[in-house]
N, CA, C and O of each residue as an XYZ file, in Angstrom:
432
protein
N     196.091    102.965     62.994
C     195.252    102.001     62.307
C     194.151    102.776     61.585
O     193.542    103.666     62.179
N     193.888    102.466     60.350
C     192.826    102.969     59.679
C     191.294    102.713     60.006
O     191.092    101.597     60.485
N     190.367    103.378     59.875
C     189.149    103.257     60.353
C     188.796    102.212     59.154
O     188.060    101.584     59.915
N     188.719    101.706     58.307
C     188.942    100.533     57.514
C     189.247     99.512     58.084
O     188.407     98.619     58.196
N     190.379     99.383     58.538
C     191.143     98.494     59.265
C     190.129     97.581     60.424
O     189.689     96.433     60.494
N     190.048     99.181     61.482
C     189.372     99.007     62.747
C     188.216     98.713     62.522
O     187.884     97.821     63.303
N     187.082     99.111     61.583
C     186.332     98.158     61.213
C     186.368     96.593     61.177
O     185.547     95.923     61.805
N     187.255     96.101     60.492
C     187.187     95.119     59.545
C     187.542     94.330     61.055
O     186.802     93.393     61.355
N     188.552     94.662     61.910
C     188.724     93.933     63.019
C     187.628     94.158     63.850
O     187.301     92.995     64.089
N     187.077     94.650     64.270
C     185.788     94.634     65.034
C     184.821     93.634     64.599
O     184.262     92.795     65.306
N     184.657     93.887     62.965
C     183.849     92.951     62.395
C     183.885     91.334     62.754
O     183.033     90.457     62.898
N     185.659     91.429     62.837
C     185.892     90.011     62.930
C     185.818     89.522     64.500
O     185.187     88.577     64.972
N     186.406     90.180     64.950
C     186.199     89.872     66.960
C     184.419     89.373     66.704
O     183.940     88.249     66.560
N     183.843     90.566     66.724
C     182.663     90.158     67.027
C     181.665     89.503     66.156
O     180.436     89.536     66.214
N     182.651     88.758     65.143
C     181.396     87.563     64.617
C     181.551     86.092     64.846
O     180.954     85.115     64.395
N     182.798     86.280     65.906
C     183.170     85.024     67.064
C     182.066     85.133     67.990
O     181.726     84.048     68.462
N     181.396     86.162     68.391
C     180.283     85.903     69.427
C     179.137     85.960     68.706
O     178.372     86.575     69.449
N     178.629     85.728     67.840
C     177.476     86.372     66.751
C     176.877     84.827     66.508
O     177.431     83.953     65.841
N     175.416     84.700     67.323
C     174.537     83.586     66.484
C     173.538     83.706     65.537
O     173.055     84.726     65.046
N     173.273     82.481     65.328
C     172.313     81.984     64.192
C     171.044     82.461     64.793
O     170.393     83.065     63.941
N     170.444     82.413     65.960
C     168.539     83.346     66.323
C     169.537     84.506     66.350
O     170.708     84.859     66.493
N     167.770     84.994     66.021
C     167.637     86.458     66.214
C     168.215     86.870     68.087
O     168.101     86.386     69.213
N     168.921     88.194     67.327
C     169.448     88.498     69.373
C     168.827     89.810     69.616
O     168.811     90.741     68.811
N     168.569     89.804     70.217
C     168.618     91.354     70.738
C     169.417     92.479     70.793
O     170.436     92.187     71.418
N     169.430     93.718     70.401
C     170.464     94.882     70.622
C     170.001     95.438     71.768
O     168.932     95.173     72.319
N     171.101     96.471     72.235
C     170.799     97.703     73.044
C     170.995     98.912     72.045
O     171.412     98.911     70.887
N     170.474    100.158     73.022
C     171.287    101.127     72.034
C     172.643    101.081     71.752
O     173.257    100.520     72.660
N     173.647    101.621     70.447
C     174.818    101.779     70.589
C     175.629    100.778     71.037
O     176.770    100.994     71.447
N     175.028     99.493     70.979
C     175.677     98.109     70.826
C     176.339     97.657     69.795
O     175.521     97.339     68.932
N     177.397     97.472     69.457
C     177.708     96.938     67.912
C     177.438     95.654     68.068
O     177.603     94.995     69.095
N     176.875     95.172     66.684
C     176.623     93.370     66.223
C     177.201     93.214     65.056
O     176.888     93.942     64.114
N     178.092     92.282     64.943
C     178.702     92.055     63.388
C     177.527     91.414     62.918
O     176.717     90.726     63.539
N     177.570     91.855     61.332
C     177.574     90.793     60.246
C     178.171     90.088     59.605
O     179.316     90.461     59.347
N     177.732     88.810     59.064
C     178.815     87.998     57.996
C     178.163     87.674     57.063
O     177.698     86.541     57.185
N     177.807     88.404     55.761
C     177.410     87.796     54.757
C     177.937     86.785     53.517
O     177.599     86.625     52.344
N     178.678     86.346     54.170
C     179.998     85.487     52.823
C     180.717     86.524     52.975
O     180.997     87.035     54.059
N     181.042     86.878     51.958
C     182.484     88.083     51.721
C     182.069     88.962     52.074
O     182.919     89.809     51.800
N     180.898     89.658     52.768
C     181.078     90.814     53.053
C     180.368     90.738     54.113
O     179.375     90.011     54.161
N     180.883     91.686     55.406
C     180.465     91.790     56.463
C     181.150     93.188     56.832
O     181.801     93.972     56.141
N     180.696     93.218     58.418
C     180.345     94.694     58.559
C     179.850     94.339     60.348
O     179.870     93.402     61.146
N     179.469     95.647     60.281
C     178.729     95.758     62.070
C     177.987     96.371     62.150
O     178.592     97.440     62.078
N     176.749     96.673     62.287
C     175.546     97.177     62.821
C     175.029     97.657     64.249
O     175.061     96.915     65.232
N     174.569     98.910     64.276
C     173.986     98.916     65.763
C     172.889    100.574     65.643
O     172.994    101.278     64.639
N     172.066    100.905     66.628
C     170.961    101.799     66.476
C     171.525    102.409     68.014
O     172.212    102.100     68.987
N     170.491    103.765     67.309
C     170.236    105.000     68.325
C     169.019    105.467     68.273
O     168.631    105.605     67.113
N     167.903    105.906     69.460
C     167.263    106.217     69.642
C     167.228    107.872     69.080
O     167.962    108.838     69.290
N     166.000    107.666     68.272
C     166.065    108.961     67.715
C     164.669    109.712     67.841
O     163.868    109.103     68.550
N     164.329    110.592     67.444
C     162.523    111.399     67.722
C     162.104    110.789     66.775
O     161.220    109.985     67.073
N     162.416    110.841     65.564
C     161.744    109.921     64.133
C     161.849    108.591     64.313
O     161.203    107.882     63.542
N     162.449    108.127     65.070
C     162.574    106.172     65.083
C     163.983    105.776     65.973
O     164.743    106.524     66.588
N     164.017    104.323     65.791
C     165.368    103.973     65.421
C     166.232    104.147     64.616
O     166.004    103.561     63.558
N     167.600    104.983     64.659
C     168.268    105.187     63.399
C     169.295    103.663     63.614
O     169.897    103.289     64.620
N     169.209    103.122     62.465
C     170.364    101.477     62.665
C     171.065    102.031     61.665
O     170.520    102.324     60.600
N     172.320    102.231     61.895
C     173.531    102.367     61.028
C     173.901    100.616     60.653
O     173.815     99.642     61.401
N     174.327    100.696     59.212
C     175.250     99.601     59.379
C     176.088     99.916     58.304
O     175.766    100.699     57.411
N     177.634     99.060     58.400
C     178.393     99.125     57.406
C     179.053     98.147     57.045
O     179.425     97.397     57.948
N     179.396     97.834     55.762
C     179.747     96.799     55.126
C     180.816     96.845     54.479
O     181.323     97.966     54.521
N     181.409     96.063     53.863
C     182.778     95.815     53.347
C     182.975     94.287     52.987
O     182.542     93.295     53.573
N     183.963     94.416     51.547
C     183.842     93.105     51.585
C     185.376     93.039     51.310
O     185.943     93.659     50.410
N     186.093     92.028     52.395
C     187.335     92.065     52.666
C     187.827     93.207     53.462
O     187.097     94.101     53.889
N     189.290     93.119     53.664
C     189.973     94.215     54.445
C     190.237     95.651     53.363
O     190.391     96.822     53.709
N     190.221     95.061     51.960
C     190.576     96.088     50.914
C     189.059     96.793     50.245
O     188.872     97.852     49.646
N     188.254     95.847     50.593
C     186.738     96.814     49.603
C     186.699     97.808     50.685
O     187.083     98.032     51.833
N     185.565     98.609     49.015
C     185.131    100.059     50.073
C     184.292     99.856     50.666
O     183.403     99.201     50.122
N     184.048    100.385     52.404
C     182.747    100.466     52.668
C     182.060    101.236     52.551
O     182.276    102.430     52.346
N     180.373    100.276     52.744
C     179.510    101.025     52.615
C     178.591    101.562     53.975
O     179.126    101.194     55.020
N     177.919    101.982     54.087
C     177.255    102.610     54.865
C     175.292    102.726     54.744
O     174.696    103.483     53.979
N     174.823    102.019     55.457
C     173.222    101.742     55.370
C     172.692    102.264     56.578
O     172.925    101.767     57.679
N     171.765    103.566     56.326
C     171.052    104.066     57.563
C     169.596    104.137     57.283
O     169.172    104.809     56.343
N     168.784    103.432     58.111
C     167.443    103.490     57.878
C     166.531    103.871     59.440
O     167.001    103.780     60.574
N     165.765    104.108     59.235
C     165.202    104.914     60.293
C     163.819    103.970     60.714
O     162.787    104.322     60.144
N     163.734    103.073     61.443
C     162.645    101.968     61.949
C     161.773    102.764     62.810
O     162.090    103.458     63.776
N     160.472    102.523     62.233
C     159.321    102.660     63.056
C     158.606    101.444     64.072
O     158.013    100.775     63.225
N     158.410    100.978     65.015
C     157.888     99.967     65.428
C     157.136     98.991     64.265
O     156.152     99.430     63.670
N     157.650     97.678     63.989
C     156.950     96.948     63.387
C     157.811     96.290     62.095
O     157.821     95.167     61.592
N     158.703     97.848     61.736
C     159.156     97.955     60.308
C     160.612     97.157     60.370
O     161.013     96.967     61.518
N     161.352     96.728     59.438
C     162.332     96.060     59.339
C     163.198     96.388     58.011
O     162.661     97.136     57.194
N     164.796     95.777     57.658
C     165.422     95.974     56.734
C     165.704     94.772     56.667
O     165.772     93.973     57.601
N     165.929     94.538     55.250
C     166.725     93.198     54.838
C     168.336     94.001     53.895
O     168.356     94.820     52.976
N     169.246     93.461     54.477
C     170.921     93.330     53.837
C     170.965     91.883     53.235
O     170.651     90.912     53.923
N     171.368     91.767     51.916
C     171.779     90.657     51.640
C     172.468     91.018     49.976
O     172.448     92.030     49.275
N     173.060     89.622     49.796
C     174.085     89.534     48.388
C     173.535     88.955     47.691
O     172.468     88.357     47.830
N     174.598     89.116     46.322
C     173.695     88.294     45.154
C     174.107     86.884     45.021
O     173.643     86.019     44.279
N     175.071     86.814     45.885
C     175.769     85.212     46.466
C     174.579     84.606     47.230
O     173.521     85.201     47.432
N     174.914     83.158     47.696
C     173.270     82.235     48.538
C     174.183     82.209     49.988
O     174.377     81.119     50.526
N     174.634     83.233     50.483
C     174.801     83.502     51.669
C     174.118     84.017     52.597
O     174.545     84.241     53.730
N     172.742     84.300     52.100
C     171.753     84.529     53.198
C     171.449     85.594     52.910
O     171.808     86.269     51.945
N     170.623     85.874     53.896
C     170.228     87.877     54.069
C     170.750     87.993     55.612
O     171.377     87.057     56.108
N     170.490     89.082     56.289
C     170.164     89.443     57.245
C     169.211     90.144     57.430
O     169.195     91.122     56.683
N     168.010     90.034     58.434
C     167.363     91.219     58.916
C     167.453     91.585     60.068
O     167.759     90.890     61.037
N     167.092     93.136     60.036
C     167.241     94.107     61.445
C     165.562     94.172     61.700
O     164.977     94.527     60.677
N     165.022     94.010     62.396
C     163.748     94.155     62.947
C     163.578     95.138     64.400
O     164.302     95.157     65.395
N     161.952     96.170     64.003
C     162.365     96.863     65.412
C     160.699     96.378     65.642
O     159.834     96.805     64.878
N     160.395     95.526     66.677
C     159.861     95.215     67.890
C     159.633     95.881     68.861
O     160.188     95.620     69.928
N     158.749     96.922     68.731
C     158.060     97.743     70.116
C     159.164     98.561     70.360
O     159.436     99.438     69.540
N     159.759     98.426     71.241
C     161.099     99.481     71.775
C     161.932     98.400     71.733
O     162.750     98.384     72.653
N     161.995     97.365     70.854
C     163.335     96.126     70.954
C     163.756     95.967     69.591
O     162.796     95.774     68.844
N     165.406     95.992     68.747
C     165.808     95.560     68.003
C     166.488     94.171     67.714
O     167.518     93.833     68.298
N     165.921     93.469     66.879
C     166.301     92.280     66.792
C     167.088     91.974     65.341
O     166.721     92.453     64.267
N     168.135     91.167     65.501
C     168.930     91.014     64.388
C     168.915     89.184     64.099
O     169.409     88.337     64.843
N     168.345     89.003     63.075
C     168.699     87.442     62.472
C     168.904     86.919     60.927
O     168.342     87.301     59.900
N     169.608     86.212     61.066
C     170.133     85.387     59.510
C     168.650     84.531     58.970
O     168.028     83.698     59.630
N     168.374     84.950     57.785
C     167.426     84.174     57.230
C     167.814     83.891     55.956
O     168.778     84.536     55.542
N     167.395     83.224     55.345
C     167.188     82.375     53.935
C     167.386     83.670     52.634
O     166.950     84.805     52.825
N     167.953     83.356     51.609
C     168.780     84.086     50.371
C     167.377     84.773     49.876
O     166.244     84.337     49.671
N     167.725     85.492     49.824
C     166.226     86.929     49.315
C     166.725     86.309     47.717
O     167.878     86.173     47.307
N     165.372     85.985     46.973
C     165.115     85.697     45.879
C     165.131     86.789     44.808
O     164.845     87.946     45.116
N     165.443     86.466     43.617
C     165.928     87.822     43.164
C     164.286     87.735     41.844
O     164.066     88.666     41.070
């Protein structure tokens, strides 16, 4: 199976368990996303500079993915979102806690 593939199925298993609040991560937890057509899975590692949160995206089983690494300082956050009204997502890091929730279409 292609790491494409195994993505795209992971993505999908786990956006059968994936709600609407914000959840909590652990380290090295995967959390899908679903942004309309493109989704992906997300998850962080404790690093000396921050949280590193990988995430990667794809839209369908055939797009390329992409790959988003940002490095959270307590407080700081990322927004993922499309140019579709499928929402955003944000990753938020909270003291030593990462939180992931669906919010409202980032205005262009």
């Amino acid at each position: 199976m292609s790491i494409r593939s195994t993505l795209f199925a992971a993505a999908l298993t786990l956006a059968s368990l994936g709600a609407a609040h914000a959840e909590g991560l652990r380290p090295i937890q995967a959390k899908s996303i679903d942004l309309g057509e493109v989704s992906g899975i997300t998850y962080y590692t404790v690093e000396r500079e921050g949280f590193r949160v990988v995430t990667t995206l794809a839209q369908g089983e055939t797009g390329t993915p992409i790959r988003v690494v940002s490095v959270l300082a307590p407080g700081q956050s990322v927004v993922l979102s499309t140019p579709r009204q499928a929402g955003s997502l944000e990753i938020i890091r909270q003291a030593d806690s990462v939180l992931v929730r669906k919010t409202a279409a980032v205005a262009n």
